[in-house]
C-alpha positions as CSV (number, residue, x, y, z in Angstrom):
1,X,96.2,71.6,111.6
2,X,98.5,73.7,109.4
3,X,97.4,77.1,108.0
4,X,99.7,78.9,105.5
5,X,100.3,83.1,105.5
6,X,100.6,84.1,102.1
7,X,102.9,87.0,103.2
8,X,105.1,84.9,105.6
9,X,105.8,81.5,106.5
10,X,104.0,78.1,107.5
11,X,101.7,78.7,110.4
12,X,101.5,76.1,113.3
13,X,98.5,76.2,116.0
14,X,101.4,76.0,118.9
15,X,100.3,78.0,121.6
16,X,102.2,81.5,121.6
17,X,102.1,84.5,124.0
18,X,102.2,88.2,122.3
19,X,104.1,90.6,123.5
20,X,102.3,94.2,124.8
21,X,104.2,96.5,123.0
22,X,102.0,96.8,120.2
23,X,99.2,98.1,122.6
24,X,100.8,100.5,125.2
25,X,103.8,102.2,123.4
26,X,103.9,105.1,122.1
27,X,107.2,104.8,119.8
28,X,105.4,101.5,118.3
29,X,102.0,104.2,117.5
30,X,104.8,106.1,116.1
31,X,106.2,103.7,114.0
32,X,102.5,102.2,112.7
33,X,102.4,105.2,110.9
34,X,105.1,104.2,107.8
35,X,105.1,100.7,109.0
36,X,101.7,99.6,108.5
37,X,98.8,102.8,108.2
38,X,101.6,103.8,104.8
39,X,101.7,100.8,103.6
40,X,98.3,98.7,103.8
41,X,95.1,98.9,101.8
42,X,92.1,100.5,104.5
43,X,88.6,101.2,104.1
44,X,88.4,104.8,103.2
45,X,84.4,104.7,102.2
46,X,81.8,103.2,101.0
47,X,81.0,103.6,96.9
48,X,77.3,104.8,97.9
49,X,79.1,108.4,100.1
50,X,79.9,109.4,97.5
51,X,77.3,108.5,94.3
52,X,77.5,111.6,92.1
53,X,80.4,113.5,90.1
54,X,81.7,116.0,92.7
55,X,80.8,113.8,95.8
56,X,83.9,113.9,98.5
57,X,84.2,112.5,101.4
58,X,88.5,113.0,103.6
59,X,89.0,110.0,105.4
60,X,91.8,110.9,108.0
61,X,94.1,108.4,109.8
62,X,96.9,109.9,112.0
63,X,98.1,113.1,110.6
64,X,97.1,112.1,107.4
65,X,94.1,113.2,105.5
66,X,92.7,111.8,102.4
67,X,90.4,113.2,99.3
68,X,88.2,110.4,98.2
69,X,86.1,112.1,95.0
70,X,84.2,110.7,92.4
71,X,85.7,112.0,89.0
72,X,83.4,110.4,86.5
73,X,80.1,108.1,86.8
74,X,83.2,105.2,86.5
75,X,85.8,106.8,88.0
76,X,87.0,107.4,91.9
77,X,90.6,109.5,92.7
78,X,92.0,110.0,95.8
79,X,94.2,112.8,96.6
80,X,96.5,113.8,99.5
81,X,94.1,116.6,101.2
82,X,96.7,119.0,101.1
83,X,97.4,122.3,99.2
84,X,100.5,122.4,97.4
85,X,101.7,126.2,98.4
86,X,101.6,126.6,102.2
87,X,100.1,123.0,103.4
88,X,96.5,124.7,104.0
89,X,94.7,121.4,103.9
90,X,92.0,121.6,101.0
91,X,88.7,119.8,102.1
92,X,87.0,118.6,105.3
93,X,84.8,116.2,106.5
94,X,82.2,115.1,103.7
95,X,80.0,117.5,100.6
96,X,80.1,118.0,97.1
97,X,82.5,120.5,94.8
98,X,83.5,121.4,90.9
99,X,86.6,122.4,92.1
100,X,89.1,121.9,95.6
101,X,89.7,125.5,97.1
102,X,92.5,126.5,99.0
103,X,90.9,128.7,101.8
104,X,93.9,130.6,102.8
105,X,95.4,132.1,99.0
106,X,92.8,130.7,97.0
107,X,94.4,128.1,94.6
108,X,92.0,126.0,92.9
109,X,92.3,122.3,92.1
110,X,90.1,120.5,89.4
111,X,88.2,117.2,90.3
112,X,91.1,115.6,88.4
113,X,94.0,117.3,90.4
114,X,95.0,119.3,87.9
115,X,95.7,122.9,89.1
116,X,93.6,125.3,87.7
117,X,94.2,128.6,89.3
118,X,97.7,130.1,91.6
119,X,97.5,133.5,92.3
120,X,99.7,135.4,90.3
121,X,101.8,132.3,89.1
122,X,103.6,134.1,86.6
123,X,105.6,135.4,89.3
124,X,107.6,131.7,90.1
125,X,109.1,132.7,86.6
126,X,108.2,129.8,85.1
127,X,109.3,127.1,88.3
128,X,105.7,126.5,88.8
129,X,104.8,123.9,86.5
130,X,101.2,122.0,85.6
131,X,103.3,118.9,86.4
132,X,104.5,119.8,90.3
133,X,101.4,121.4,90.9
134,X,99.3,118.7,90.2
135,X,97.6,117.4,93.5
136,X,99.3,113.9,94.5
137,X,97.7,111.1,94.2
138,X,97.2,107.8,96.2
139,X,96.4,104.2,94.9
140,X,91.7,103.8,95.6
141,X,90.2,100.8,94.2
142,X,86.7,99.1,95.3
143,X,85.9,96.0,96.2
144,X,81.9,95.0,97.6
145,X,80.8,98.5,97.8
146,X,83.9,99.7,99.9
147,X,86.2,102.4,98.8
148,X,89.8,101.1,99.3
149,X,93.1,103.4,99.5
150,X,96.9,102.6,99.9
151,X,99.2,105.1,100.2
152,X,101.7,103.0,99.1
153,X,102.9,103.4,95.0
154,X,104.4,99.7,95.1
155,X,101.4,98.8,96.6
156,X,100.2,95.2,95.4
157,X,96.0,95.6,93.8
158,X,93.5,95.4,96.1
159,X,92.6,92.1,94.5
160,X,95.5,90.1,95.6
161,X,95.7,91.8,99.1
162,X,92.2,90.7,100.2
163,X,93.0,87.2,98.4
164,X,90.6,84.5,99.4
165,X,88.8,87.0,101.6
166,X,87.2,88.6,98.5
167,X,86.5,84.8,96.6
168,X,84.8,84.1,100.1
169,X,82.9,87.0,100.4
170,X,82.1,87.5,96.5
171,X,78.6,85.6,96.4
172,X,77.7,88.0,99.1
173,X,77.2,91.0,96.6
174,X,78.0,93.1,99.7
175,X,78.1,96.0,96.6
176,X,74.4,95.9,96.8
177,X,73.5,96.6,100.2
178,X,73.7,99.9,101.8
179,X,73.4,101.5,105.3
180,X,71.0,100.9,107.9
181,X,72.3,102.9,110.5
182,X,76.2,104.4,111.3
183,X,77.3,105.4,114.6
184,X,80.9,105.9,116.1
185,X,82.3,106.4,119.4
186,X,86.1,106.6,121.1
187,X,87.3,103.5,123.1
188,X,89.9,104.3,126.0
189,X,92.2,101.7,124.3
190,X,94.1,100.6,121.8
191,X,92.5,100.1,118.6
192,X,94.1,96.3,118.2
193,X,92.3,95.9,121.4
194,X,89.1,97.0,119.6
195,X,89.5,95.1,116.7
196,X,90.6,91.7,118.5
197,X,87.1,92.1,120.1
198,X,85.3,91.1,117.3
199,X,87.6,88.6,115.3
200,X,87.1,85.8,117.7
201,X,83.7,83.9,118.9
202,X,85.6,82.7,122.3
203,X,84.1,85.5,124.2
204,X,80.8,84.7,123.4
205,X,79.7,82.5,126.8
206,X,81.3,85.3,128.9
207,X,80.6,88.3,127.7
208,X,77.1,87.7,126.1
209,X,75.9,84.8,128.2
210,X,72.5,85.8,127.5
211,X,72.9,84.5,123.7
212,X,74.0,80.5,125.0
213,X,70.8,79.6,126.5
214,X,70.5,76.5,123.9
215,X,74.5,75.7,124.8
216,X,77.8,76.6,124.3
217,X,79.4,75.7,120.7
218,X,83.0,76.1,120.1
219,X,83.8,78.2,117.0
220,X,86.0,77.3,113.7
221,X,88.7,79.7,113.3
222,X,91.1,80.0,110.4
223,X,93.8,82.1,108.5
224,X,93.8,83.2,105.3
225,X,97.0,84.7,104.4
226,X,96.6,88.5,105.6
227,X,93.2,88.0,106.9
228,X,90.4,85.5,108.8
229,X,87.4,84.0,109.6
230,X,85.7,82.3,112.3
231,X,82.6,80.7,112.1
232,X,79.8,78.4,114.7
233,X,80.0,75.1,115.3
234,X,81.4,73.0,112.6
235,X,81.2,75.0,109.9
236,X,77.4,75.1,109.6
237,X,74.0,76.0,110.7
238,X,72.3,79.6,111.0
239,X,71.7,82.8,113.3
240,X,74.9,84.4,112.9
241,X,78.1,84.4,114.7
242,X,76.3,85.6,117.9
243,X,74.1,83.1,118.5
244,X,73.4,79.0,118.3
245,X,70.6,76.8,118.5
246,X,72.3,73.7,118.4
247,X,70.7,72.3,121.6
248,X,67.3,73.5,120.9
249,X,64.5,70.4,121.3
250,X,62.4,72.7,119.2
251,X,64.4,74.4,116.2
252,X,60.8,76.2,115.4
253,X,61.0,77.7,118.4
254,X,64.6,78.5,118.8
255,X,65.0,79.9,115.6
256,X,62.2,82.8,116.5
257,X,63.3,83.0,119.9
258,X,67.2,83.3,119.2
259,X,66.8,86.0,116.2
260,X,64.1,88.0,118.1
261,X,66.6,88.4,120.3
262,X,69.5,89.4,118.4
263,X,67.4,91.4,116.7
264,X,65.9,93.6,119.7
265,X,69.8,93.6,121.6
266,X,72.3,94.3,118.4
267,X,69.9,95.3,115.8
268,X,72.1,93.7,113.5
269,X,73.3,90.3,112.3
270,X,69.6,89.9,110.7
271,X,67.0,91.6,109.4
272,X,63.5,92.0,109.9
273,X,62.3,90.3,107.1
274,X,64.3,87.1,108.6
275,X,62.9,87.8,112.0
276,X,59.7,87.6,111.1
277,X,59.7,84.4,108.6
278,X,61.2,82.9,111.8
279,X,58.2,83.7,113.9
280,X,56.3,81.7,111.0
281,X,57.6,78.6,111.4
282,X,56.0,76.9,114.7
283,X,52.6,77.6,112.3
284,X,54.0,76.6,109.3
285,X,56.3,73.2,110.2
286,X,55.6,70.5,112.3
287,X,57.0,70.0,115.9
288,X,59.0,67.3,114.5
289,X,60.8,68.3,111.6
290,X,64.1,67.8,111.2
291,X,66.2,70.9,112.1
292,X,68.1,71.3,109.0
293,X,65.2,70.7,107.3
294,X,63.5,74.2,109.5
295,X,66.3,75.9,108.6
296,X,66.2,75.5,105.0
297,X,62.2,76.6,105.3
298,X,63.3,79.4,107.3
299,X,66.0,80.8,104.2
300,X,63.9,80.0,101.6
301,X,60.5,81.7,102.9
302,X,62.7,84.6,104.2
303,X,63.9,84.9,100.4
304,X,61.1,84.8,99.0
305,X,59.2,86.9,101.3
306,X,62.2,89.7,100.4
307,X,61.5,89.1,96.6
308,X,58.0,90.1,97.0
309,X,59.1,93.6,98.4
310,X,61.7,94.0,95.4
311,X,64.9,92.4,97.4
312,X,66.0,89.4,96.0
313,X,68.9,87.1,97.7
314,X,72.4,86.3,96.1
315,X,72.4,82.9,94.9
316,X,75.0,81.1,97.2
317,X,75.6,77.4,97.3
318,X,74.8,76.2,100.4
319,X,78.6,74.3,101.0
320,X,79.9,78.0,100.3
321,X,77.5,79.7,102.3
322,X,79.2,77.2,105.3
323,X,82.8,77.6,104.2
324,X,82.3,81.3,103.9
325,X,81.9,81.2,108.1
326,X,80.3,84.6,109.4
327,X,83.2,86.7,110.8
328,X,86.0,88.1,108.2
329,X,88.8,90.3,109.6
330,X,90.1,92.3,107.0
331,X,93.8,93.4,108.2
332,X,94.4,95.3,109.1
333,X,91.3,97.4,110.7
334,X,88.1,96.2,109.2
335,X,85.6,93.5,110.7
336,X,82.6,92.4,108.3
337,X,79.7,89.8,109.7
338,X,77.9,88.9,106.4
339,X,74.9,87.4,106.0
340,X,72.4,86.8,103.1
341,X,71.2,90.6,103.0
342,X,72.8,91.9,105.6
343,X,76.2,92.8,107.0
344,X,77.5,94.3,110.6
345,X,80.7,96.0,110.4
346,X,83.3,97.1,112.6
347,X,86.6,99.8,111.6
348,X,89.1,100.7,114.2
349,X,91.6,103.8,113.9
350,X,93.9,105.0,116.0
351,X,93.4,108.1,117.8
352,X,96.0,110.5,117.1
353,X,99.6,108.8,118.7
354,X,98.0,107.9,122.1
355,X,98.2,104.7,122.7
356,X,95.4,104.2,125.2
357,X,92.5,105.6,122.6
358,X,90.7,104.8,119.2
359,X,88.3,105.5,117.2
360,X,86.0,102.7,116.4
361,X,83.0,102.5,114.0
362,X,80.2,100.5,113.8
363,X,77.6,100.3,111.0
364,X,74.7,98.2,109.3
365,X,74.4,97.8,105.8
366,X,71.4,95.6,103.8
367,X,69.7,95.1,100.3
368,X,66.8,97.1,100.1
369,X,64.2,97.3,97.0
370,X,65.4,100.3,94.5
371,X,64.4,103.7,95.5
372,X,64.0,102.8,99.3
373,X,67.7,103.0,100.5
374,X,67.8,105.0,103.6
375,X,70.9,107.7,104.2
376,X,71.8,107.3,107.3
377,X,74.1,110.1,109.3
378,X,77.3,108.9,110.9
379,X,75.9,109.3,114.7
380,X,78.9,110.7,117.3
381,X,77.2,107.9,119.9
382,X,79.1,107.7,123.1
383,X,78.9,104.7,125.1
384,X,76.5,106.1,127.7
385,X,74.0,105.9,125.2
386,X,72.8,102.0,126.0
387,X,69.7,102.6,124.0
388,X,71.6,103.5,121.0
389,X,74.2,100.6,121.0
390,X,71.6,98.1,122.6
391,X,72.6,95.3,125.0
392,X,75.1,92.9,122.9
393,X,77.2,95.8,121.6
394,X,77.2,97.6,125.0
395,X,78.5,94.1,126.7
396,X,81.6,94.0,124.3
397,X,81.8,98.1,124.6
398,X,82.7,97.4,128.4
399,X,85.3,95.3,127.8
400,X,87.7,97.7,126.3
401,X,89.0,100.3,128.8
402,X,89.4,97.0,131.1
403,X,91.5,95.0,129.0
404,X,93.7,98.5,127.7
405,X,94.1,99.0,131.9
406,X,95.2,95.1,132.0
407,X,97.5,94.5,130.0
408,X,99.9,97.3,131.4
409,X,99.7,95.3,135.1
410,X,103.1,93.8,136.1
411,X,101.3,90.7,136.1
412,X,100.4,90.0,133.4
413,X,102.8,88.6,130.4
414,X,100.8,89.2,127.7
415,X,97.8,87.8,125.6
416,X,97.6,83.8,125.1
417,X,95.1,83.3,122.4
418,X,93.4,80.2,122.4
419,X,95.2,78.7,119.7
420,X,92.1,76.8,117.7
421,X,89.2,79.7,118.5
422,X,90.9,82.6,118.4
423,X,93.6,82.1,115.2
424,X,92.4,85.6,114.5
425,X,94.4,87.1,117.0
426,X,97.1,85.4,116.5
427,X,97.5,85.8,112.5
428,X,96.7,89.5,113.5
429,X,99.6,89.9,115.4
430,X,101.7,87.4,113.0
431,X,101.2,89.6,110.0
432,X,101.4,92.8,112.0
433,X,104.9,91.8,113.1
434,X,106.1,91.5,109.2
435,X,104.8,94.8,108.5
436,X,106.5,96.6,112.2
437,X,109.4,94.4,111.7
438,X,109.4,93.5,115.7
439,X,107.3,91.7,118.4
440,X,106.1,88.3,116.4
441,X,104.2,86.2,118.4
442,X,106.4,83.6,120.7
443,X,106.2,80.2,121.9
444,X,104.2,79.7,124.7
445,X,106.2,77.3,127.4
């Protein structure tokens, strides 16, 4: 099979090794900062942080910090958070303001960067102008809810970066949900390590053995320019890119027993509504119906049970809803697991310069009826805390500090992805090479 990269060349599934540069040096952390955090369009937000005029929120990566404000019901800026006399920086965390004040001389900014007060200005003698005091801006779009920035000015729209990503994951109307929970942590390792993690369904039988009692399915991987997707089986079937009931001699059953689960060990990757259509169906199907057929029964009373409680399902043709897979990897940092009404989403950061650390982010969002959506904090939630995370998360949580330790042995030459189930790795590290200019994946002999 042949995959093409939009940004590069013809992509072969040859075996390759990567080099593990990219995840111990610190001159390559160094160098991600113009390479790649300067250049790329990251997930600053999402639309719903920030829903009236005044709303703020700084999103920080490296020794950067960003103003994401709404300016108008329509309207979202983004501003370096920096003040333009002596570098105080202008804004932290998240809150709501008519104006950005300077804490240290008291300049003012409006909501639209203009400046609107410098303490005794008159004194430049004229060098201080409305245009070089105007707070600089950076690209923000949105796309499914998300608030996007690039701190690039040539930067290509937001459209045409997340390409077929955003036609795949369209239908979705990921715009509509909104959080169920957010919680974040730090992971003694590199945050590619963190974000490889999730972009793959290989490490499913090892790491979550618990989720294969009805057999072990190889996953569907595949690039998509920039970005990629992985999927169960052969492109088809239901319960999420954690689970399978494949080799299930009751789908009734499996289908309650295998979302109960992931329900009550990653609180994500369903929803209750689903869960509990599911534990319908041994009362409402026969033992012997056909399991696509209990699946389809399953979606359908699910959807309209949600209809009834004013949440009402995207219409997605069922061929799309297969092609569409259940894993996207936004490059460079951003992991979304859609579903119907729901998604489970990953963003990794690095953590300051060091090499060995990150800051990784995991959240829930889901359509609920109007006037119900809940506002959830973003939880500091350290790994300790196994009741928080719950058992899935906490099984892939464990494998971070251990791979950040092994990749540094002597022995080891560096990551071999397997070249059909984990393409996500590899494109990762393809496309990461154009943008660092070094370290492309090679040829494994």
């Amino acid at each position: 099979m042949t995959v093409l990269n939009k940004i590069g060349r013809e992509i072969t599934d040859r075996p390759v090794v990567i080099g593990i540069e990219p995840y111990v040096s610190q001159a390559y952390a160094r160098a991600e900062d113009e390479k790649l955090w300067a250049k790329v369009w990251q997930v600053a937000c999402r639309a719903e942080e920030i829903p009236k005029v005044g709303d703020y929120v700084t999103y920080e990566i490296l020794d950067e910090s960003i103003i994401v404000v709404r300016v108008s019901a329509d309207r979202i800026a983004a501003y370096y958070n920096v003040c333009l006399h002596r570098g105080r920086r202008l804004a932290q965390g998240c809150g709501h303001t008519k104006r950005f004040v300077c804490r240290f001389h008291g300049w003012k900014w409006s909501l639209e960067g203009e400046n609107v007060e410098a303490l005794a200005r008159e004194e430049w003698e004229g060098a201080l102008t409305d245009d070089n005091l105007r707070m600089k801006q950076v690209k923000v779009d949105s796309w499914g809810g998300w608030v996007f920035i690039n701190m690039d000015p040539e930067a290509e729209p937001l459209r045409t970066y997340l390409g077929v990503a955003a036609d795949m994951l369209d239908p979705f109307e990921l715009d509509k949900m909104r959080y169920r929970w957010r919680q974040w942590l730090n992971f003694p390792c590199n945050w590619k390590i963190a974000i490889e993690a999730f972009v793959e369904g290989y490490h499913v039988p090892g790491t979550h053995p618990q989720l294969t009692k009805y057999g072990v399915k190889s996953t569907w991987s595949q690039a998509h320019g920039k970005h990629t997707v992985f999927g169960p089986g052969a492109q088809k079937g239901f319960g999420g890119a954690s689970g399978g009931t494949g080799d299930a001699p009751d789908m009734r059953v499996a289908l309650a027993d295998v979302l109960g689960q992931l329900w009550e060990e990653v609180n994500a990757t369903t929803t209750q509504t689903i869960v509990d259509a599911a534990a319908r169906l041994v009362d409402e199907l026969p033992a012997d119906t056909p399991p696509m057929q209990v699946q389809a029964h399953l979606m359908m009373q699910a959807a309209k049970a949600d209809a009834a409680r004013g949440v009402m399902w995207p219409k997605i043709d069922p061929a799309h809803f297969s092609k569409a897979g259940t894993v996207w990897h936004i490059f460079p940092n951003t992991v979304v697991i859609q579903g119907p009404t729901f998604a489970l989403c990953y963003r990794a950061r690095p953590d300051g310069f060091n090499p060995d650390s990150c800051i990784f982010e995991v959240y829930v969002i889901e359509r609920f009826p109007e006037g119900q959506e809940p506002k959830p904090e973003n939880r500091y939630t350290p790994i300790e805390d196994e009741a928080a995370w719950r058992k899935v998360l906490g099984q892939d949580f464990a494998n971070m500090g251990a791979v950040q330790q092994g990749v540094k042995s002597r022995g080891f030459p560096g990551p071999r992805p397997n070249p059909v189930q984990e393409r996500g790795v590899t494109n990762f590290h393809r496309v990461l090479a154009e943008y660092m200019e070094t370290g492309a994946p090679r040829p494994l002999d």
